[in-house]
DOVEX-913642 format. One record per residue: residue number from 1; residue in three letters; x, y, z of N, C-alpha, C in turn. Coordinates in steps of 0.02 Angstrom, whole numbers, plus 50000, padded with zeros to 5 digits. Each point is the difference from the previous one (the first is absolute). Last residue first. Example, Ala and Ser with C-alpha at 12.3 -4.5 7.8 and 13.67 -1.06 7.14 Angstrom:
DOVEX-913642
<pt 2,ser,<50642,49888,50354>,<50042,50059,50003>,<49961,50055,50037>>
<pt 1,ala,<50015,49714,49996>,<49955,50059,50000>,<50045,50060,50000>>
end
This chain:
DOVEX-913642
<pt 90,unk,<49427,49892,49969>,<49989,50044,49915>,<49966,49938,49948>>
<pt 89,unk,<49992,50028,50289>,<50033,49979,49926>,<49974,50030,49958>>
<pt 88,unk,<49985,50076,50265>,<49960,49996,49935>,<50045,49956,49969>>
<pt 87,unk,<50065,49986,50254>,<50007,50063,49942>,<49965,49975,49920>>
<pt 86,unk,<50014,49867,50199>,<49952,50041,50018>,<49995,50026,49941>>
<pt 85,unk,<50200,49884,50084>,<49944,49956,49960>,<49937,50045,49991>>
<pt 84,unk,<50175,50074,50098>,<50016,50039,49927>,<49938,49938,49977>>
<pt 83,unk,<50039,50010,50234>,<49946,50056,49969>,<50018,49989,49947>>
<pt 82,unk,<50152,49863,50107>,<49912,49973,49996>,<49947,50058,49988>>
<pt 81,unk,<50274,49975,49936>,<49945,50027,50038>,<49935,49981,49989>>
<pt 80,unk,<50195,49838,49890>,<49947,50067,50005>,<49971,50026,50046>>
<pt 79,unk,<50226,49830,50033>,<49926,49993,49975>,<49967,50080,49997>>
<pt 78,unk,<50272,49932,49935>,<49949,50040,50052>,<49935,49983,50007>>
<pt 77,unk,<50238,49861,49944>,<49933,50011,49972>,<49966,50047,50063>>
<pt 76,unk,<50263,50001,49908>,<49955,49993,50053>,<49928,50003,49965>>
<pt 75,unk,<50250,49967,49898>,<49942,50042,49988>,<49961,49979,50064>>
<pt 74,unk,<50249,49989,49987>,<49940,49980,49978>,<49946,50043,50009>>
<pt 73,unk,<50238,50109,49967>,<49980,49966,50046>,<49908,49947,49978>>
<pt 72,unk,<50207,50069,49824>,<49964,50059,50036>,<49967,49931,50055>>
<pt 71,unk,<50265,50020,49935>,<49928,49969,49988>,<49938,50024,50015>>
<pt 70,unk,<50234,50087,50044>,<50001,49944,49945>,<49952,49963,49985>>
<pt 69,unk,<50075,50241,50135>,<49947,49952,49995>,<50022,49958,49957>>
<pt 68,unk,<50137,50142,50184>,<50000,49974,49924>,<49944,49957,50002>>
<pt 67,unk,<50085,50176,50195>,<49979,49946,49985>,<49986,49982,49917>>
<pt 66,unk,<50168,50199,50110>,<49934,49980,49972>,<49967,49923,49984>>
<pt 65,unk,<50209,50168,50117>,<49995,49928,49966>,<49924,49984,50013>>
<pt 64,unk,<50056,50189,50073>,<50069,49995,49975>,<50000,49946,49967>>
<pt 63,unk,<49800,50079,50081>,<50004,50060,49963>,<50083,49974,49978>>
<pt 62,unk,<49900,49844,50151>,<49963,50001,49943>,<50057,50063,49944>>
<pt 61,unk,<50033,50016,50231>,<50006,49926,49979>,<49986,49991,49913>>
<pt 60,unk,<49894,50189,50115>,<50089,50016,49995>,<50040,49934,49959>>
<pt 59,unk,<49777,49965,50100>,<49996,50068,49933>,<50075,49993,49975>>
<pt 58,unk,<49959,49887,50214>,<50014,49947,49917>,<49974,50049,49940>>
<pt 57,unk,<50031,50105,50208>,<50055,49967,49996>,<49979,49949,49907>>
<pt 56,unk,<49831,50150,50095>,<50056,50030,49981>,<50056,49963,49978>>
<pt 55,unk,<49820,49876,50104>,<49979,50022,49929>,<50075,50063,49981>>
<pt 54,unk,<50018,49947,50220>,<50009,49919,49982>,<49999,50023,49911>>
<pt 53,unk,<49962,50167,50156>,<50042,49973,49978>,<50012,49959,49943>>
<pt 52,unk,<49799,50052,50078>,<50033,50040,49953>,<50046,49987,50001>>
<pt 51,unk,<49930,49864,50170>,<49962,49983,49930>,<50018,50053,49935>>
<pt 50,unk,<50064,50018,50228>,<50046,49942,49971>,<49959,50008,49943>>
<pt 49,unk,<49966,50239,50091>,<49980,49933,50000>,<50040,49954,49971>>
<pt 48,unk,<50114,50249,50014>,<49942,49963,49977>,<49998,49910,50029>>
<pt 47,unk,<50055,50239,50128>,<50026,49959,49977>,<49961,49970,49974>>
<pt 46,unk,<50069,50263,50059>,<49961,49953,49992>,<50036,49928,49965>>
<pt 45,unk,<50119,50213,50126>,<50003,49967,49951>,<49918,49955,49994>>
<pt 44,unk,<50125,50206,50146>,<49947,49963,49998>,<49977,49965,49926>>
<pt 43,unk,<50268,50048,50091>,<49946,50030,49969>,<49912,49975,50017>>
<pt 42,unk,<50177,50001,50191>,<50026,49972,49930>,<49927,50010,49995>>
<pt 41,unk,<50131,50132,50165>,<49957,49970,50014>,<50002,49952,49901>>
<pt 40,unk,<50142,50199,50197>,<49990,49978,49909>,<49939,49935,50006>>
<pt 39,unk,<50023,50241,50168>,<49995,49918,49992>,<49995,49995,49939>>
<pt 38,unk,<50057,50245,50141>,<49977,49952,49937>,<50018,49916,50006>>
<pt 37,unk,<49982,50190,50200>,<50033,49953,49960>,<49968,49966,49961>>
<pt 36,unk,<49924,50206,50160>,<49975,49928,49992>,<50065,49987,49933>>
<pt 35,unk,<49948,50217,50207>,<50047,49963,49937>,<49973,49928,49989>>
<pt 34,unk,<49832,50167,50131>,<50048,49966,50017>,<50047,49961,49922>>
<pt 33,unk,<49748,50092,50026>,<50045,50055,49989>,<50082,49967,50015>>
<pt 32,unk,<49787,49872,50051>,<50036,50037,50046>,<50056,50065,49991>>
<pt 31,unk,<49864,49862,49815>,<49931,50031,50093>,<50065,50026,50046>>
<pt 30,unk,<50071,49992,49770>,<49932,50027,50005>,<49970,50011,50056>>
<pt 29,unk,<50269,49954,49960>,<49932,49975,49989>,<49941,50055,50025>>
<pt 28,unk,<50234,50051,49859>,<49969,50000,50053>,<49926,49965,50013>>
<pt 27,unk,<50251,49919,49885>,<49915,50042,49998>,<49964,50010,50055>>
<pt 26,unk,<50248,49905,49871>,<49969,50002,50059>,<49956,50059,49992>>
<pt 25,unk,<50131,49940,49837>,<50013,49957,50039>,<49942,49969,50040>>
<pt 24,unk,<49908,50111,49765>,<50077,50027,50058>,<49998,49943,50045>>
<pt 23,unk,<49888,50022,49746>,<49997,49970,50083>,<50064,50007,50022>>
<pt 22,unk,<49938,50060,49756>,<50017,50045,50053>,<50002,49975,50062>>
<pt 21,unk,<49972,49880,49802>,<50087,50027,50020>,<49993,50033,50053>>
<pt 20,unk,<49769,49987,49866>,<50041,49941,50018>,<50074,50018,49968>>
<pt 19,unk,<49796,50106,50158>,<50019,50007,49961>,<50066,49949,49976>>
<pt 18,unk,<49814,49983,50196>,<50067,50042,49958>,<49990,49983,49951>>
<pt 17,unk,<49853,49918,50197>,<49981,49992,49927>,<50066,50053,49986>>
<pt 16,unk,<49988,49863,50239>,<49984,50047,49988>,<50029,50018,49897>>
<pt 15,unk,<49923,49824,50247>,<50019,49987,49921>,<49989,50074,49999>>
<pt 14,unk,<50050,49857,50226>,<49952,50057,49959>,<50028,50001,49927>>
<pt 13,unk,<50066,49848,50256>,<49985,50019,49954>,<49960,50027,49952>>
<pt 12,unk,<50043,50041,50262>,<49986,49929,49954>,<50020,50022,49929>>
<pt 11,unk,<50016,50146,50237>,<49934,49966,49965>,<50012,49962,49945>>
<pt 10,unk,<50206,50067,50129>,<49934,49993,50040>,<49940,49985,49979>>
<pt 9,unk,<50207,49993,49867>,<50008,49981,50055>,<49945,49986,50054>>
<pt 8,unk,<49955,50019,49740>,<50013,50066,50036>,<50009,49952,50063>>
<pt 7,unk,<50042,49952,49736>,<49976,49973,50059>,<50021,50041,50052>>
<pt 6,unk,<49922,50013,49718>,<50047,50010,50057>,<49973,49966,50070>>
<pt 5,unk,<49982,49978,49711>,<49995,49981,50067>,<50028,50041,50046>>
<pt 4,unk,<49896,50061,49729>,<50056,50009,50039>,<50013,49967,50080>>
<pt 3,unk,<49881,50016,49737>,<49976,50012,50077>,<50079,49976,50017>>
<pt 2,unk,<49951,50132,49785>,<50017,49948,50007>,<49988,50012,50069>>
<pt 1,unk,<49940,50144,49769>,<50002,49996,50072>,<50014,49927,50021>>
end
């Protein structure tokens, strides 16, 4: 099933659910019974955030030319969680 626009001269526009091929020109509307003309209208698309973008774009980036490591990066000193001082010794 696919929705379908029409716009009825006297009451406004109405969405009516067909079948998809079957939408005829022109329909009868609902509140006045009166011919209403199909309207094309553009799809209801969703849009993603700059921020998915952005991560999509350097996915893509990446996936054709892959960054090359030649070194492994330094080591960072982490200090210990201050509970693991707690934990028994052996």
């Amino acid at each position: 099933m696919a929705t379908y626009e029409y716009l009825c001269s006297r009451c406004g526009p109405f969405d009516v659910k067909l079948a998809i091929g079957t939408a005829p020109t022109a329909f009868g509307c609902p509140v006045c019974a009166g011919a209403a003309r199909r309207v094309y209208s553009s799809p209801g698309l969703t849009r993603t955030s700059h921020a998915v973008a952005a991560l999509r774009l350097q996915e893509e980036r990446a996936r054709e030319a892959p960054a090359v490591v030649s070194q492994l990066p330094p080591r960072r000193r982490v200090p210990p969680h201050p509970a693991l001082s707690r934990l028994p010794r052996p």
